[in-house]
C-alpha positions as CSV (number, residue, x, y, z in Angstrom):
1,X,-13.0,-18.8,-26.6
2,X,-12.1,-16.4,-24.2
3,X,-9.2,-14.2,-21.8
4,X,-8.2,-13.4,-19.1
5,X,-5.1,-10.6,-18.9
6,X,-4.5,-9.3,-15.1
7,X,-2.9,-6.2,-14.7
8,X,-0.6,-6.0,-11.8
9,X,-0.9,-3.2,-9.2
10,X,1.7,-4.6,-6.8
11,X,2.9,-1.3,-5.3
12,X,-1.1,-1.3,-3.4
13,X,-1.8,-4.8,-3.3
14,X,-4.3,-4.9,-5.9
15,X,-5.2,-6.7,-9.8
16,X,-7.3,-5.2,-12.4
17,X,-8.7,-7.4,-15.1
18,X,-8.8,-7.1,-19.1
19,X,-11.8,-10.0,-20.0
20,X,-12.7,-11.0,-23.5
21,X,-13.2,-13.2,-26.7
22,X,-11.4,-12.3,-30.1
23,X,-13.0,-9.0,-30.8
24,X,-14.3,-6.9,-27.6
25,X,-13.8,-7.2,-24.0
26,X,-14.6,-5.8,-20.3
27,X,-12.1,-3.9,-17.9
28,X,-12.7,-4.5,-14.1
29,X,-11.6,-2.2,-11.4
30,X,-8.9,-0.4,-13.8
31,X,-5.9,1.6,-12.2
32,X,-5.8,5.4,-13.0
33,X,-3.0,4.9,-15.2
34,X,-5.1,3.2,-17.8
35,X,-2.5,3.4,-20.4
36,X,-1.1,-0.1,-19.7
37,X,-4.9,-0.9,-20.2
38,X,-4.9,0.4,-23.7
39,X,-1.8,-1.5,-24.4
40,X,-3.2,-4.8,-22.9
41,X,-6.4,-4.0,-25.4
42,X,-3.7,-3.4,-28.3
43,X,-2.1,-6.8,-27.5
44,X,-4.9,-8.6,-27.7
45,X,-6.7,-6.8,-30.6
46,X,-9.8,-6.3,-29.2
47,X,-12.0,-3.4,-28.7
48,X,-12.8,-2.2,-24.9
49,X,-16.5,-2.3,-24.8
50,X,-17.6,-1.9,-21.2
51,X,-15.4,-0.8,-18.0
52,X,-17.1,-2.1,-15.0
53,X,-16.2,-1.1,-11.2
54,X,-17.3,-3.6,-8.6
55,X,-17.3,-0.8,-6.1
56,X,-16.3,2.8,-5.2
57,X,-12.7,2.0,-4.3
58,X,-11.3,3.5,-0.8
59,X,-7.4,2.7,-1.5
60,X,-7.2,4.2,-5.0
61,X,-8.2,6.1,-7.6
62,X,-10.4,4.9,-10.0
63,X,-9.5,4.9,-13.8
64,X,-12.9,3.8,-14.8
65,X,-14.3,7.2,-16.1
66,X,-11.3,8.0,-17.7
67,X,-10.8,4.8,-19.6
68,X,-14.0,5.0,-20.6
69,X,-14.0,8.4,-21.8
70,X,-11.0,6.9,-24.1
71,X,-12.3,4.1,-25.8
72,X,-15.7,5.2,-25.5
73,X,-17.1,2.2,-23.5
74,X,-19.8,2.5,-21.7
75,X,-18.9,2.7,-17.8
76,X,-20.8,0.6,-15.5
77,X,-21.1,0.8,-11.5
78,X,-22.9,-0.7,-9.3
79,X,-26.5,1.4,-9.1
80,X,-26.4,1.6,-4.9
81,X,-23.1,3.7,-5.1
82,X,-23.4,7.2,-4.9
83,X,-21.8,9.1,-7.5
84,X,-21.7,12.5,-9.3
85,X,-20.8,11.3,-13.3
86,X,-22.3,9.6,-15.9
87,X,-22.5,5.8,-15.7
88,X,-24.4,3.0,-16.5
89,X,-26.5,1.8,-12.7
90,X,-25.8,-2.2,-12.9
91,X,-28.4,-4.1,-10.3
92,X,-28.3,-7.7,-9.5
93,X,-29.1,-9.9,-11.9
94,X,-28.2,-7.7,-15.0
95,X,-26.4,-9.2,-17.8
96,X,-24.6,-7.4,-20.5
97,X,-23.0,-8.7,-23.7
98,X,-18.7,-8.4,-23.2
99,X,-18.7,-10.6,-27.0
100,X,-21.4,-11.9,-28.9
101,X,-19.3,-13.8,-31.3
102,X,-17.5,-15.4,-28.6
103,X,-20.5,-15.7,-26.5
104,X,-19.2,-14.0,-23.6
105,X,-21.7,-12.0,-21.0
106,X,-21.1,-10.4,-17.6
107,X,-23.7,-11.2,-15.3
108,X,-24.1,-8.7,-12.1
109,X,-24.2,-10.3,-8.5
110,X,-24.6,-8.2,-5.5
111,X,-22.2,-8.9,-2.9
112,X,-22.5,-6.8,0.2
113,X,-20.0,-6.7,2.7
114,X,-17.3,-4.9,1.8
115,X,-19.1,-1.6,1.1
116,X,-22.7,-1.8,0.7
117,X,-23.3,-2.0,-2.7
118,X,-20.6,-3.8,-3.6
119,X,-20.7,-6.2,-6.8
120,X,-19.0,-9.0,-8.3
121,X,-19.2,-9.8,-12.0
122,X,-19.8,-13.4,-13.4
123,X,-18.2,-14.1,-16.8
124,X,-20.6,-16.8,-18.7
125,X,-19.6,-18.3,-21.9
126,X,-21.9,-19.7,-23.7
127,X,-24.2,-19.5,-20.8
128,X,-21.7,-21.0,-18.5
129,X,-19.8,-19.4,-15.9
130,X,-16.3,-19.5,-16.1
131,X,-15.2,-16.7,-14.1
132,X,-16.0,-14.5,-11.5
133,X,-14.6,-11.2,-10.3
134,X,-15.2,-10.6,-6.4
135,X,-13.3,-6.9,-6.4
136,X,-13.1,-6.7,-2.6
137,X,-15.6,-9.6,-1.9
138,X,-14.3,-13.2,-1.7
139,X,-10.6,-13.1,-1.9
140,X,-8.0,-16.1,-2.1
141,X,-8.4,-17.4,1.4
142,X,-10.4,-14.5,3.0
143,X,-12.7,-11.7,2.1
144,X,-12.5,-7.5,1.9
145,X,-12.2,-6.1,5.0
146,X,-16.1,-4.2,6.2
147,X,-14.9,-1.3,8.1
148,X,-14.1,1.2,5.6
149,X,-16.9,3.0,5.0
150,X,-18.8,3.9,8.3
151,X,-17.7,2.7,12.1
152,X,-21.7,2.3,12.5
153,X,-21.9,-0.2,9.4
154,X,-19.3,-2.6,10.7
155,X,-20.5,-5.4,12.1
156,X,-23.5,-5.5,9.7
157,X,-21.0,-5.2,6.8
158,X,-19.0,-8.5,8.1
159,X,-22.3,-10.2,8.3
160,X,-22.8,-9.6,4.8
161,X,-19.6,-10.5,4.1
162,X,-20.1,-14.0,5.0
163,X,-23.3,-14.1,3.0
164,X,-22.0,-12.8,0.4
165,X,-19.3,-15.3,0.4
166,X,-21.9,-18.1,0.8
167,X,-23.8,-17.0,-2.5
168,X,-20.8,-17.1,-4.8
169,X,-20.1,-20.5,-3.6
170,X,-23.5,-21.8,-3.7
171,X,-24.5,-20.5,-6.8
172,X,-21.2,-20.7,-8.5
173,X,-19.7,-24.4,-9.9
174,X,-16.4,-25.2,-8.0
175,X,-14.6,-24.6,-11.3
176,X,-15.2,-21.0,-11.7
177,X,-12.3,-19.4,-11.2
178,X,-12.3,-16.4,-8.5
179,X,-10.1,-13.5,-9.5
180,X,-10.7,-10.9,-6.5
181,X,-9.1,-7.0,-7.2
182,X,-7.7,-6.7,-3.7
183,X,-5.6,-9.6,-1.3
184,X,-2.2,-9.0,-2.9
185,X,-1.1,-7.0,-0.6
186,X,-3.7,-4.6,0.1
187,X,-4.9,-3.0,3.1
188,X,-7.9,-3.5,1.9
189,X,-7.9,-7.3,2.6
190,X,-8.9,-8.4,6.3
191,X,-6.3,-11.5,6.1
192,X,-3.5,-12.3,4.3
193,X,-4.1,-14.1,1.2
194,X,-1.9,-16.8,0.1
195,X,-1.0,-18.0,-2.8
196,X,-1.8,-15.8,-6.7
197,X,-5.3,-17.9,-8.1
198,X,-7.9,-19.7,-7.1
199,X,-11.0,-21.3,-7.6
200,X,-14.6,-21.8,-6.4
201,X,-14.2,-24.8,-4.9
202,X,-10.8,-24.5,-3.5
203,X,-12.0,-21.6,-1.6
204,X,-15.3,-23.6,-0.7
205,X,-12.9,-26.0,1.6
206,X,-10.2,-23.5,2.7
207,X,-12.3,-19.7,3.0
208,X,-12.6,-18.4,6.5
209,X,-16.0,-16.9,5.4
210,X,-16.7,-20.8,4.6
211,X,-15.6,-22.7,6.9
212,X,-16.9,-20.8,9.7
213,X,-20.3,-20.2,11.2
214,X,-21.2,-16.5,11.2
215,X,-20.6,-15.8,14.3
216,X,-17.3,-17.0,15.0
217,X,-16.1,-15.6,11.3
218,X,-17.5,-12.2,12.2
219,X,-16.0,-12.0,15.9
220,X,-12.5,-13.1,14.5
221,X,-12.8,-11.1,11.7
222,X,-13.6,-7.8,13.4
223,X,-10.7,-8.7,16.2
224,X,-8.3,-9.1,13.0
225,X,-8.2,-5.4,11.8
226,X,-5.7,-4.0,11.0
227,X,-5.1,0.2,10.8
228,X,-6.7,2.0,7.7
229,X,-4.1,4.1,6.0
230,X,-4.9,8.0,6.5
231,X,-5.1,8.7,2.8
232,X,-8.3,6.0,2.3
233,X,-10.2,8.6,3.4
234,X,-9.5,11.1,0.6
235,X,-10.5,8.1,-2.3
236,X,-13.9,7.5,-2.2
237,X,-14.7,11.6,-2.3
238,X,-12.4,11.5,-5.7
239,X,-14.0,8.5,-6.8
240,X,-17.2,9.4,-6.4
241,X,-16.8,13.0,-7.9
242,X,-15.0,11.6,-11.0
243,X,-11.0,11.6,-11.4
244,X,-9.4,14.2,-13.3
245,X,-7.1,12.4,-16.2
246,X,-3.7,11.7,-15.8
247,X,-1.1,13.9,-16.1
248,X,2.8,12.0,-16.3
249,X,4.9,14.4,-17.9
250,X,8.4,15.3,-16.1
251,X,7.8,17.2,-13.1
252,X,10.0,21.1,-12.7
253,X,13.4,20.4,-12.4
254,X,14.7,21.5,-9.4
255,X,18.5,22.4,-8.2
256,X,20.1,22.9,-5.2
257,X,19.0,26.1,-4.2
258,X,15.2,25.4,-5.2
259,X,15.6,21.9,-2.5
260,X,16.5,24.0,0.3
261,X,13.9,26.9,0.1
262,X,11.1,24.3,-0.4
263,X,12.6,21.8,2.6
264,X,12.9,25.8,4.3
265,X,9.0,26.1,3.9
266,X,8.1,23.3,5.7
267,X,7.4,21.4,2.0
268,X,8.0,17.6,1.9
269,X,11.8,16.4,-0.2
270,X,11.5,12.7,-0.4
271,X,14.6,10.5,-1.8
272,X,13.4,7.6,-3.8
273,X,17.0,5.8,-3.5
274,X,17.4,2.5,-1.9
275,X,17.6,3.0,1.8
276,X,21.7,1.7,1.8
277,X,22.4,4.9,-0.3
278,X,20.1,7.4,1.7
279,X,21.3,6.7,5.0
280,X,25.7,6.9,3.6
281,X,24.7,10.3,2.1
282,X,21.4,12.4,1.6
283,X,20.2,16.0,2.0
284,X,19.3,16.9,5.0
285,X,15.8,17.6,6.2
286,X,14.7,14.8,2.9
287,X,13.2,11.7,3.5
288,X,13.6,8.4,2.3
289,X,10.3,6.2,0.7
290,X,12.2,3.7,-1.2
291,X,10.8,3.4,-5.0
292,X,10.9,0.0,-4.8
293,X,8.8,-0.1,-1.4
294,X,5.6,0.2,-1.0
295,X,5.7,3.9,-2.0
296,X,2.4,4.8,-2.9
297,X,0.9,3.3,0.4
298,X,3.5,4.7,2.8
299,X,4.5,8.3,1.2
300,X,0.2,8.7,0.8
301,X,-0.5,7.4,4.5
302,X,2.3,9.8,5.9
303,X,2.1,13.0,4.1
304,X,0.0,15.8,5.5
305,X,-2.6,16.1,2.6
306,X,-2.0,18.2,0.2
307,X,1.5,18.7,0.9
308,X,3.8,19.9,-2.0
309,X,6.6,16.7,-2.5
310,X,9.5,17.2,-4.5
311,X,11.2,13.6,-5.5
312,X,15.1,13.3,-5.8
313,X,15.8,10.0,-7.8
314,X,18.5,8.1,-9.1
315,X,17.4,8.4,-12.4
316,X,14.7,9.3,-15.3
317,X,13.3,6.4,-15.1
318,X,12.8,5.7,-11.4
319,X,11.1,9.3,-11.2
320,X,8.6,7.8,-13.6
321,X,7.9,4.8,-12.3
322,X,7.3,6.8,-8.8
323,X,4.9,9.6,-10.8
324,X,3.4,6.4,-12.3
325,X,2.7,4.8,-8.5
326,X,1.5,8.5,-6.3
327,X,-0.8,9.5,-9.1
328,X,-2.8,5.8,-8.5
329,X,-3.2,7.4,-4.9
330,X,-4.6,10.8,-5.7
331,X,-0.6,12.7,-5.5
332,X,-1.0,13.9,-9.0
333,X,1.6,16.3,-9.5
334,X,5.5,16.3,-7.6
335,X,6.0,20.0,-7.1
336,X,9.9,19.5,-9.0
337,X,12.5,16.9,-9.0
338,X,16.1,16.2,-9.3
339,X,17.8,13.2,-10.7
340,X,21.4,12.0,-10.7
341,X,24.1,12.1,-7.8
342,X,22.9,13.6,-4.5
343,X,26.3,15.8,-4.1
344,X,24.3,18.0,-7.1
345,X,21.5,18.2,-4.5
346,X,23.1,20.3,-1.6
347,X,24.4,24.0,-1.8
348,X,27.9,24.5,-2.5
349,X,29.7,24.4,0.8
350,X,27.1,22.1,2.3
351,X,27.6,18.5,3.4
352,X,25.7,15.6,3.3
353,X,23.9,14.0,6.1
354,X,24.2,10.4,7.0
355,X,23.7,7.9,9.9
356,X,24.2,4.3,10.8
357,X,22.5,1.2,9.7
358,X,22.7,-2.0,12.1
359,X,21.2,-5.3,12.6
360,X,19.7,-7.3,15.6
361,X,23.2,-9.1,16.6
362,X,24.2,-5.0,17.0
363,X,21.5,-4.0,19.0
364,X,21.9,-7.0,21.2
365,X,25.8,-7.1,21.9
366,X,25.5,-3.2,23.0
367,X,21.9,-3.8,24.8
368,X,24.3,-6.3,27.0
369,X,25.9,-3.1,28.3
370,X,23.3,-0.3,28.7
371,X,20.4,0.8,29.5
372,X,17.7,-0.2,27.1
373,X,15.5,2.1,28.3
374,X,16.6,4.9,26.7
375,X,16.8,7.3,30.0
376,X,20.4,8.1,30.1
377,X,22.7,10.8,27.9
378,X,24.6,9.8,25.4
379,X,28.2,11.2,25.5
380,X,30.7,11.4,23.3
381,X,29.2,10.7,20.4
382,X,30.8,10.8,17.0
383,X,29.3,13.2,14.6
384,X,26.4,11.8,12.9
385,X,27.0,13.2,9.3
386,X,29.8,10.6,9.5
387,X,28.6,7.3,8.6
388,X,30.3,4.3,10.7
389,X,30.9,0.9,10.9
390,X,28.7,-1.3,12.9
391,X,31.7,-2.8,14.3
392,X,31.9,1.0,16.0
393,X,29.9,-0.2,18.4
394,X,31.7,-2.6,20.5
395,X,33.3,0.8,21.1
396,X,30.3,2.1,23.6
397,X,30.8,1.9,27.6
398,X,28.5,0.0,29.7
399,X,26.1,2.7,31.0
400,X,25.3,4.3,28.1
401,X,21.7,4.8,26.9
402,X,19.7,3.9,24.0
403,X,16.3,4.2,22.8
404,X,14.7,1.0,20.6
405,X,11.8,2.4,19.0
406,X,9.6,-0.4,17.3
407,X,8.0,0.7,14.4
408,X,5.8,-1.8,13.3
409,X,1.7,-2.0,13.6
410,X,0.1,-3.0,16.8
411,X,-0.8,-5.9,15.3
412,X,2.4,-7.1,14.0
413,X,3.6,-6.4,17.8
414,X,1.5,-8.2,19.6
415,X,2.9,-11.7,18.1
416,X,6.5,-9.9,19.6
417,X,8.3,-7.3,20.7
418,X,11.6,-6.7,22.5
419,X,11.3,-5.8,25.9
420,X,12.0,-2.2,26.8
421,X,11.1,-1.1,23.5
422,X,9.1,1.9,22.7
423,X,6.2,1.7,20.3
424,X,5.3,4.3,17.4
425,X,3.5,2.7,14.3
426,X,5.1,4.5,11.5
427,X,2.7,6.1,10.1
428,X,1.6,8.1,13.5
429,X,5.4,8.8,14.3
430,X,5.4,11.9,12.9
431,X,3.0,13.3,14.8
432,X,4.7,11.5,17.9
433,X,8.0,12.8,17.3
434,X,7.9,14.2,20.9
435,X,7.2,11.4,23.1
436,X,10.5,9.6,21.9
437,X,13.1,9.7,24.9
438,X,16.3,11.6,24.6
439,X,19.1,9.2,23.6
440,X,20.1,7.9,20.3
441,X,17.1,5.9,18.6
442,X,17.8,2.1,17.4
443,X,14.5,2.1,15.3
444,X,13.5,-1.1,13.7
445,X,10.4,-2.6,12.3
446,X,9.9,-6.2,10.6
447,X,12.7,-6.3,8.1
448,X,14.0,-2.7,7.3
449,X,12.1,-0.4,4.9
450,X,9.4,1.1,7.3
451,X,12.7,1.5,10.3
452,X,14.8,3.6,6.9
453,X,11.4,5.7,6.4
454,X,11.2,6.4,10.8
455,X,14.9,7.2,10.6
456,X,14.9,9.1,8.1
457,X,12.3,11.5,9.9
458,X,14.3,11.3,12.9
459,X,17.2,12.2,11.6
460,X,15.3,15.5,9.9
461,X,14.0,16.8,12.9
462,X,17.8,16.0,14.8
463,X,17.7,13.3,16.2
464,X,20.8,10.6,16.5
465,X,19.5,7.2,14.7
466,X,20.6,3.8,13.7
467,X,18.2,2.2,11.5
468,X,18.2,-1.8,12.3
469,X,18.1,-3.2,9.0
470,X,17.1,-6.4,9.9
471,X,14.6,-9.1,10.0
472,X,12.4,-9.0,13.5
473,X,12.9,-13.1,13.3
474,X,16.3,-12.7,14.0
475,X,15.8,-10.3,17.0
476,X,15.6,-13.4,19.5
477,X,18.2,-15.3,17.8
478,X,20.6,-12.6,18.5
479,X,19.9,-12.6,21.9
480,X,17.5,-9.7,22.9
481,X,14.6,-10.5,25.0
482,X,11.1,-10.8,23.4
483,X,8.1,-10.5,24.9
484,X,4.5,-11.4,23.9
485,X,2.6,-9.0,26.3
C-alpha cells in the first residue's frame, strides 16, 4: 500500500510531493522550507529515504540538498544537470527502491523539454505504475514552458516537449495518475491548467501536447509566452551551486526613526497589509505587496536584486508567513521589521500618506467628462494624504485630465484594453516611471492587487493616484470603451 501527501506552494504556483509505503518514502521537488516536509514525514511515520529533483528549478529555490542533509537521504538529480554538490546522477531507466516492504520503486524517465535534462519519476508498486511525477513536463492540460533556459534552445526544447509528452502517454497506462510540480499557478507553466488532478488518460484526450501535431503545438505554444519574471534568472545559479539552509528567526526590529533612514537610502519598506488599509494610511515612500498576494513572485520580480527590504506587518504572524514565502525565492533575510499599527511607523509629527481607491463605474462616469488622455493639468486638487470618497468624483469639471495606466501583461491586454489607456506591465513600471504623462494616474490591472502594488510606487515617487480596485470584466459594463487592437 502506498501515499501520496502534496505539499502546497500556492504563493508560486507549484506542489511538491511526499511518496511512500508504511515505512520509508521519496520527496519530489521539495520547497526550501523543508520543515513542513519533516512534519509531513512525522505524520506519516515513515523515514525520508531519497529526495529526488526532476530538474534544476528556474522559479525557486531548491530544498533538496538541505532536506537531504537532514534526514540523511540520499539526493538524487537528474545526471545531465550541471551542478556543483554532491548528488546521486539518475539516467533514464534507473530504478531505485522508495519501500521494499511495500514494494514501492521510482523508475527514472527522461523528459526533455522543459530544460534539457529534465526528468519525471514513475512510482511502480509491485511492478506496476501507479504514479508519475512530470515536475515541469506534462502538466494538467498543458506542459512546462521551454524557454527558460537559453533563447537559442527554444524551439528545440518545445519539440521535446511534445515528445516528451508522447512517451508518458504511450508508455504509461491511462490510470497512472500525473502529479506535475508546476501548473498551479506558476510562471513556469506555458498554459493555464485547469482543474487540481489528473490522470494519464484524461490528459491523453484533453493535452495540447496530445491532441496536436508537432507543428501546430510548437507554433501555438511558442506564440503563447508569457514574460519570465526577472528574478528566474538568479535560481538556477543558487540551485546549481547548492542553497544555503534556512534561516526564519524574527528579523531586527525596526522603529520609526530606523524606517525613514533606510526609505532615506534608497532601501526598499514594503507594507504587507491588505491593500484597503495601505492606500487609507501608510508610510510614505513604503510599498504595498499584499501577504496574501502573490508576494514572493511580485516583491522578487520587482526588487532590484539584492536590495535590503524591511517588512511592516500587521502582526507576528503575517511577518512569518511573508519570511516563510521570500526565502522560497532566494530573499533570505528582511533587513528589520515592524509589526502593529502603522501610526508607530512614522516620526512623531509626521502624517500618514494615503490616496483613493475606485472602480470601473468611477473611471467611466468621470471619463464621460475629460480627457482620457491624460494631457491636461489637473487643478485644484484636494490633498492626496487625505483619502476621499469615490463619490468625490462626480465633483470634477468636464475638461479635466486623467491618466489610465493599464497594468496588466501584454498578453492579458491583447484580449482587451480601454481605449486611451497607457500600457506599463507592472513589473517594468518602475523603471518606466518617467514615460507616464503628467495628470493624476487611474491605474488598474485585472482585478486590483498588481493596480495597489503600481500605485503604491506612484504614490512614492509623487505622483497623484487612484488605484481601480476592480475587476477588468466590468470595465465595459460600466461603460468605457474597449478595444481589442
Amino acid at each position: 500500500m502506498f501515499s501520496v501527501d502534496t505539499i502546497e506552494v500556492a504563493g508560486l504556483g507549484n506542489r511538491s510531493y511526499l511518496a511512500g509505503g508504511g515505512r520509508e518514502a521519496v520527496v519530489i521537488d521539495p520547497p526550501r522550507d523543508v520543515d513542513q516536509v519533516i512534519a509531513a514525514a512525522a505524520r506519516r511515520g515513515v523515514r525520508i529515504s531519497h529526495v529526488v529533483e526532476t530538474h534544476v528549478h528556474n522559479d525557486y529555490v531548491t530544498g533538496g540538498p538541505e532536506l537531504a542533509r537532514l534526514t540523511g537521504a540520499a539526493y538524487l538529480v537528474p545526471a545531465g544537470a550541471r551542478v556543483a554538490l554532491e548528488r546521486t546522477p539518475v539516467r533514464d531507466g534507473d530504478s531505485t527502491v522508495v519501500d521494499a516492504d511495500a514494494g514501492l520503486a521510482l523508475r527514472a524517465l527522461a523528459t526533455p523539454g522543459h530544460t534539457p535534462h529534465h526528468t519525471s519519476y514513475v512510482l511502480e508498486e509491485g511492478g506496476a505504475a501507479v504514479a508519475v511525477f512530470t515536475g515541469g513536463s506534462l502538466l494538467i492540460g498543458t506542459v512546462g514552458r521551454p524557454d527558460l533556459v537559453e533563447p537559442r534552445l527554444t524551439e528545440d526544447l518545445a519539440r521535446a516537449q511534445h515528445a516528451s509528452a508522447h512517451r508518458l502517454a504511450d508508455e504509461l497506462p491511462d490510470e497512472t495518475a500525473v502529479l506535475p510540480t508546476h501548473g498551479f499557478g506558476s510562471f513556469c507553466s506555458a498554459g493555464r491548467a485547469e482543474g487540481g488532478a489528473t490522470i494519464i488518460g484524461k490528459e491523453r484526450s484533453a493535452n495540447e501536447a496530445l491532441t496536436r501535431d508537432v507543428d501546430t503545438f510548437v507554433a501555438d505554444l511558442l506564440a503563447g509566452l508569457d514574460e519570465v519574471p526577472a528574478y528566474y534568472a538568479h535560481m538556477g545559479p543558487a540551485n546549481a551551486a547548492g542553497p544555503a539552509p534556512v534561516d526564519l528567526t524574527p528579523p531586527a526590529v525596526a522603529d520609526a526613526d530606523e524606517i525613514a533612514a533606510r526609505l532615506a537610502a534608497g532601501e526598499w519598506v514594503v507594507d504587507l497589509r491588505n491593500r484597503v488599509a495601505f492606500a487609507e494610511g501608510h508610510v510614505a515612500g513604503s510599498l504595498n505587496f499584499e501577504a496574501e498576494g502573490q508576494l514572493a513572485t511580485y516583491l522578487a520580480w520587482l526588487i532590484p536584486w539584492g536590495r535590503p527590504v524591511t517588512l511592516l506587518a500587521e502582526s507576528a504572524g503575517q511577518l512569518a508567513a511573508a519570511q516563510r514565502e521570500l526565502v522560497r525565492v532566494g530573499i533570505d533575510r528582511p533587513a528589520a521589521a515592524a509589526t502593529g499599527e502603522p501610526s508607530t511607523w512614522v516620526r512623531e509629527g509626521e502624517r500618514l500618506a494615503a490616496f483613493r481607491r475606485a472602480t470601473f463605474a468611477d473611471l467611466a462616469d468621470l471619463a464621460g467628462r475629460a480627457d482620457v488622455a491624460g494631457r491636461a493639468d489637473l487643478a485644484g486638487r484636494a490633498d492626496p494624504a487625505d483619502p476621499a470618497d469615490p463619490a468625490d468624483l462626480a465633483g470634477r469639471h468636464p475638461g479635466d485630465g486623467l491618466v489610465v495606466l493599464d497594468v496588466r501583461r501584454s498578453s492579458e491586454r491583447a484580449g482587451g484594453f480601454i481605449e486611451g489607456s497607457v500600457h506599463i506591465p507592472v513589473h517594468a513600471l518602475h523603471g518606466r516611471l518617467g514615460e507616464i504623462p503628467a495628470g493624476e494616474v487611474w491605474v488598474h490591472c485585472a482585478g486590483g492587487m498588481r493596480a495597489a502594488i503600481a500605485a503604491s510606487l506612484l504614490d512614492a515617487a509623487g505622483r497623484q493616484v487612484v488605484a481601480v480596485d476592480d475587476a477588468f470584466t466590468g470595465a465595459e459594463k460600466s461603460g468605457l470603451t474597449v478595444r481589442t487592437a
